[in-house]
C-alpha positions in Angstrom: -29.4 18.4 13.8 -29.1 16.5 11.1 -26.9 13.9 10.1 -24.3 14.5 6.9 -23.2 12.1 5.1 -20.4 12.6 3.0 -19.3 11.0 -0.8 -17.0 8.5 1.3 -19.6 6.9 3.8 -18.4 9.3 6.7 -21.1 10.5 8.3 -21.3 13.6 11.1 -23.3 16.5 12.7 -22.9 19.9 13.3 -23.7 20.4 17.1 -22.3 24.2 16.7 -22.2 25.7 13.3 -19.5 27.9 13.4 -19.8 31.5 11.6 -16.0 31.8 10.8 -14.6 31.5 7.4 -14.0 28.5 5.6 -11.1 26.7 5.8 -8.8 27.0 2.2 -9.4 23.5 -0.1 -7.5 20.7 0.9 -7.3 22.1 4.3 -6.7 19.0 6.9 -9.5 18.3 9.8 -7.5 17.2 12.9 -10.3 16.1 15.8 -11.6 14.5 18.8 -14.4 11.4 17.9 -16.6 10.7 20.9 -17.9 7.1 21.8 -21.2 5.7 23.1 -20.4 2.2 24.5 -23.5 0.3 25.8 -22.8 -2.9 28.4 -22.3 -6.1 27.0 -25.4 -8.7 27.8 -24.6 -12.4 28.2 -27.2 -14.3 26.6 -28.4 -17.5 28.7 -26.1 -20.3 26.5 -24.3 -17.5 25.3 -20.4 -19.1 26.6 -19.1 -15.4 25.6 -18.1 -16.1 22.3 -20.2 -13.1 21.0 
């Protein structure tokens, strides 16, 4: 799957093309975003301040 990016920055994929018609122009996109959050590592010294 490749990764799209648009003319603005935003960038997404595709993980199930639909085979519907298109939505009309200047049709509004309401959605879900999903996050990947990895544990934060204290570096030795570190005091938290990162």
């Amino acid at each position: 799957m490749p990764m799209v990016t648009t003319e603005s920055g935003l960038q997404y994929k595709d993980f199930i093309i639909g085979r519907g018609p298109s939505p009309p122009i200047g049709f509004q996109f309401l959605g879900e975003r999903g996050t990947i959050s990895f544990p934060r590592q204290l570096w030795s010294g570190d005091q938290g301040t990162r």
